[in-house]
VEXVEX-405763 format. One record per atom (N, C-alpha, C): residue in three letters; residue number from 0; x, y, z. Coordinates in pm, whole numbers, padded with zeros to 5 digits, m for minus. Each point is the difference from the previous one (the first is absolute). Layout:
N
PT   r   k   east  north     up
PT Ala NUM      X      Y      Z
...
***
This chain:
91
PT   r   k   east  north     up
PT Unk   0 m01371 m00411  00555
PT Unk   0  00119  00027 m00079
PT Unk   0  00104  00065  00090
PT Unk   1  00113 m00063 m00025
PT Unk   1  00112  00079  00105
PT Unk   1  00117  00064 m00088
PT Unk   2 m00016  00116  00009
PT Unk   2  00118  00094 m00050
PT Unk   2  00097  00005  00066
PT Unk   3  00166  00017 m00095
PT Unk   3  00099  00009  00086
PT Unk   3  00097  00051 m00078
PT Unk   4  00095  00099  00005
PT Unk   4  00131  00095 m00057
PT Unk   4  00122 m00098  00033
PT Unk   5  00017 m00030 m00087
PT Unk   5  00167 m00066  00021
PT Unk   5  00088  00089 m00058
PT Unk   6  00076  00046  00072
PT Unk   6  00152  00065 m00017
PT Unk   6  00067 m00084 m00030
PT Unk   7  00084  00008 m00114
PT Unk   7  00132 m00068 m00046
PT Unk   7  00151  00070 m00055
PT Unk   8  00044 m00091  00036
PT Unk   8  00137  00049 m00033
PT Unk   8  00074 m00146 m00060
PT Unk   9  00061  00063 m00126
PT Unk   9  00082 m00129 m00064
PT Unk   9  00149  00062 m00064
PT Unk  10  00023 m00083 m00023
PT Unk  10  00146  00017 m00070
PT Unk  10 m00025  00116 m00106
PT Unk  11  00089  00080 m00015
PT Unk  11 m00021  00132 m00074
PT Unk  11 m00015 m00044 m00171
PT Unk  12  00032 m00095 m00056
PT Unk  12  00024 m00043 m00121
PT Unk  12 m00129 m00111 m00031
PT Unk  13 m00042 m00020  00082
PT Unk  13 m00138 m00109 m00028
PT Unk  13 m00109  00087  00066
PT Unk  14 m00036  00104 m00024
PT Unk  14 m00102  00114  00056
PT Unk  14 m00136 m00056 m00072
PT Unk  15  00038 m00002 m00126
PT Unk  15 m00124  00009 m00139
PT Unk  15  00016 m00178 m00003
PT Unk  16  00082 m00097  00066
PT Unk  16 m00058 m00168 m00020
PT Unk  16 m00075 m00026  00113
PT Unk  17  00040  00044  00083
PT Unk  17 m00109  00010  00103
PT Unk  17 m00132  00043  00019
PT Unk  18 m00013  00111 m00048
PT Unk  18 m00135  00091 m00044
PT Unk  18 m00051 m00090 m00074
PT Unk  19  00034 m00075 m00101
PT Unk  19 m00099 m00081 m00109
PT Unk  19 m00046 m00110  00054
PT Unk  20  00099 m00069  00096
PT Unk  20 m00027 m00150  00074
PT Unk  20 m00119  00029  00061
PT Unk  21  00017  00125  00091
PT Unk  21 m00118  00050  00139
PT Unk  21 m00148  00013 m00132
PT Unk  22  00008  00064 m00071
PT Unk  22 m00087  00046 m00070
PT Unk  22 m00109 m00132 m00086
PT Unk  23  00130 m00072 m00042
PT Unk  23 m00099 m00117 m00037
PT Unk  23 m00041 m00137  00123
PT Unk  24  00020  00065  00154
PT Unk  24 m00045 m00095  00074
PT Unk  24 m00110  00009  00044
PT Unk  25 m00101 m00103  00026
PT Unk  25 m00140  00011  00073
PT Unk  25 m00049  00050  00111
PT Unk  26 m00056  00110  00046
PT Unk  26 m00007  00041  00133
PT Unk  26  00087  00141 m00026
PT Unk  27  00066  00029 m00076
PT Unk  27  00073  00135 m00007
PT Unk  27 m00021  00077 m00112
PT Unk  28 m00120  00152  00033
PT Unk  28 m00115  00021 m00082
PT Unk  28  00124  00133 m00120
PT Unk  29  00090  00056  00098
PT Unk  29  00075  00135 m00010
PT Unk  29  00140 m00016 m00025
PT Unk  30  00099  00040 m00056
PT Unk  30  00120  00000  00050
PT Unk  30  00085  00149 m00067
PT Unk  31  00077  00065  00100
PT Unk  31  00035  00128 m00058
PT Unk  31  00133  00009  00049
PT Unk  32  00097  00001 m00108
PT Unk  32  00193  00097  00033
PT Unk  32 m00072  00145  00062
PT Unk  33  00078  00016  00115
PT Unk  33 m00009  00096  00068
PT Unk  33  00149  00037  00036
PT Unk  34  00018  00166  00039
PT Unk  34  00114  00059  00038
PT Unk  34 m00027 m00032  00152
PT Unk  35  00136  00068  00071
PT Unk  35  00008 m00022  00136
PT Unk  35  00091 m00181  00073
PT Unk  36 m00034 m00015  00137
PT Unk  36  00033 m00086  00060
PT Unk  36 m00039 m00159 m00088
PT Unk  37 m00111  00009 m00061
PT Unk  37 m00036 m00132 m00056
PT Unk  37  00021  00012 m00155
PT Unk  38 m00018 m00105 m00024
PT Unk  38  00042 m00018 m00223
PT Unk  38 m00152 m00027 m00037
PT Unk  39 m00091 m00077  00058
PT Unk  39 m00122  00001 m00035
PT Unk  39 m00094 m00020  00122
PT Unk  40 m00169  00031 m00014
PT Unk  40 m00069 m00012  00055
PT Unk  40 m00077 m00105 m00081
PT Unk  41 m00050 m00094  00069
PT Unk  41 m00111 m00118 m00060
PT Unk  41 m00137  00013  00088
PT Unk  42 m00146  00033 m00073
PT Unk  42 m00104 m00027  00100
PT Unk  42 m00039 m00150 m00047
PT Unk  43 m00008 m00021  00124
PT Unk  43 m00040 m00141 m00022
PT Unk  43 m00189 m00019  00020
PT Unk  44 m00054 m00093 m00017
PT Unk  44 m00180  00035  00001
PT Unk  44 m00037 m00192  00018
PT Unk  45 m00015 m00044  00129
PT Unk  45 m00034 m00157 m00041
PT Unk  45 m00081  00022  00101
PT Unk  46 m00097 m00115 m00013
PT Unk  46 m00144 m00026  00112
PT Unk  46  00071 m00035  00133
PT Unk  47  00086 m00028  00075
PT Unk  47  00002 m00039  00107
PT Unk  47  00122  00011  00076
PT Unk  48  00021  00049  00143
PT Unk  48  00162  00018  00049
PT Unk  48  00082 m00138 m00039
PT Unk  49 m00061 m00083  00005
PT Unk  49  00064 m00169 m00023
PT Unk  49  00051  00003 m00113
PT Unk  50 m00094  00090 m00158
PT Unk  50  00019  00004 m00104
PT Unk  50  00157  00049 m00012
PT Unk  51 m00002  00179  00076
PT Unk  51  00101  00095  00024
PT Unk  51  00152 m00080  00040
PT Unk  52 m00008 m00070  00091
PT Unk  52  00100 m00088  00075
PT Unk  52  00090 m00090 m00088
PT Unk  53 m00083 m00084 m00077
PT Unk  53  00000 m00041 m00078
PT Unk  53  00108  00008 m00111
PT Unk  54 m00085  00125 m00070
PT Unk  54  00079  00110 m00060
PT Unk  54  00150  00015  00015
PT Unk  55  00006  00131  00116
PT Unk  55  00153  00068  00060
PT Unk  55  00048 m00121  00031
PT Unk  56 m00015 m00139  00063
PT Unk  56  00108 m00047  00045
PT Unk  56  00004 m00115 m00093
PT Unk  57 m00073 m00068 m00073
PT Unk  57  00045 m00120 m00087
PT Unk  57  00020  00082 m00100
PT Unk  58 m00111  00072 m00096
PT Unk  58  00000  00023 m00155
PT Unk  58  00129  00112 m00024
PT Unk  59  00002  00113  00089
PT Unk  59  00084  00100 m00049
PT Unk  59  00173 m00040  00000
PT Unk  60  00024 m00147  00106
PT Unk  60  00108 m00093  00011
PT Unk  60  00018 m00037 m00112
PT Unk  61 m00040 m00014 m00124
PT Unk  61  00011 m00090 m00139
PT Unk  61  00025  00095 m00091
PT Unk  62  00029  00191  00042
PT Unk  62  00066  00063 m00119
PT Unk  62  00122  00074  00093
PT Unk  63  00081 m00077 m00104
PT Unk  63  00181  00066  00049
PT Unk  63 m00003  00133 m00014
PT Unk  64  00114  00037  00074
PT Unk  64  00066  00153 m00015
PT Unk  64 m00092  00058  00121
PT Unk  65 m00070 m00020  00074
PT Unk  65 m00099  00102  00060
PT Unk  65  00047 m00017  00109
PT Unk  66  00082  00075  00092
PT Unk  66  00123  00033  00071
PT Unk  66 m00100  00056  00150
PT Unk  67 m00108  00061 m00010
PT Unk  67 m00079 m00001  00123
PT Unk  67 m00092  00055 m00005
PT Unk  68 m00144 m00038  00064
PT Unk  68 m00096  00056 m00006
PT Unk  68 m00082  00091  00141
PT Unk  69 m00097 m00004  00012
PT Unk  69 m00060  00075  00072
PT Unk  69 m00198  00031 m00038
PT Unk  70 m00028 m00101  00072
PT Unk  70 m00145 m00020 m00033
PT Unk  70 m00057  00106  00096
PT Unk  71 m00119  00094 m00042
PT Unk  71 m00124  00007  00107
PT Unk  71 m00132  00024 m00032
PT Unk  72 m00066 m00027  00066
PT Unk  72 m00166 m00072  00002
PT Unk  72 m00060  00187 m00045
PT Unk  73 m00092 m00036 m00099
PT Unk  73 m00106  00123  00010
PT Unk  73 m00102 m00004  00029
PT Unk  74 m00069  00070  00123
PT Unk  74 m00086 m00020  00048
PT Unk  74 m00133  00058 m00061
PT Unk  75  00015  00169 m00069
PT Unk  75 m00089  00084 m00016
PT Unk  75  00030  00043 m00151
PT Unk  76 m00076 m00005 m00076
PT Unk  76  00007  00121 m00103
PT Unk  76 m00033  00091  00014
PT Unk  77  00109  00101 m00073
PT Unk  77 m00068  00125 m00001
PT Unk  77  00037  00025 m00176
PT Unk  78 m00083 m00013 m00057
PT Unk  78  00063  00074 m00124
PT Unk  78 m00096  00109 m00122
PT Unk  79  00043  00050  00000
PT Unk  79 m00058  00106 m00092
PT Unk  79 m00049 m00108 m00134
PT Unk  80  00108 m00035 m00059
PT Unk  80 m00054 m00087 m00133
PT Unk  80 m00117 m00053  00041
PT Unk  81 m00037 m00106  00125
PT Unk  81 m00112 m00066 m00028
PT Unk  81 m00125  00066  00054
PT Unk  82  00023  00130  00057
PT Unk  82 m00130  00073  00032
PT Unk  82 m00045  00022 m00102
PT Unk  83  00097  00069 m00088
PT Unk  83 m00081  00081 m00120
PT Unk  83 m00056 m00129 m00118
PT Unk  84  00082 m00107  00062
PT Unk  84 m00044 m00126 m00130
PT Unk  84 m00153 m00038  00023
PT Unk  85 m00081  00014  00146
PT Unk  85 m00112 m00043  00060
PT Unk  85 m00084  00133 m00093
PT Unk  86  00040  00143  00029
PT Unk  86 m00110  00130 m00029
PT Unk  86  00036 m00012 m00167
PT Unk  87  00057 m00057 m00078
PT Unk  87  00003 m00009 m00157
PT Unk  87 m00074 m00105 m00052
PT Unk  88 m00084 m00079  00065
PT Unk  88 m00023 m00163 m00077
PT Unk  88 m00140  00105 m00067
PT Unk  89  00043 m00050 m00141
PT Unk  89 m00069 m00037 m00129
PT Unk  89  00040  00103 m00063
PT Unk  90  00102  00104  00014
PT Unk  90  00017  00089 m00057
PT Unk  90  00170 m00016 m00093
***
């Protein structure tokens, strides 16, 4: 499985048509309006870099307004949520 954070930035008025497009596409598990330099973050989650490629450069081409992005690869988790999700099973 290859994880990956896409930074986006779109037209200030299509923030929330964008978010719904990303959200109902295949391969893109997350999508969050964020403050700062970017308008949203998308995690994306597909089996294969070919899958990923795929993705950022054909699929994310087919929703307007999205003015520039900024992909990068995650290599490692670290997250609190899924430690404690492993020490809770059956509870």
């Amino acid at each position: 499985m290859v994880t990956s954070i896409i930074l986006i930035t779109t037209e200030r008025t299509k923030i929330n048509d964008v978010a719904e497009k990303l959200a109902e596409m295949d391969g893109i598990s997350e999508v969050y309006s964020v403050s700062g330099s970017y308008d949203l973050i998308a995690i994306a989650r597909v089996k294969s870099n070919d899958d990923l490629a795929n993705l950022v450069t054909n699929r994310l081409l087919s929703i307007d307004h999205i003015l520039k992005s900024e992909t990068t690869l995650a290599f490692k988790a670290f997250s609190r949520h899924d430690l404690e999700s492993m020490f809770n099973v059956g509870m």
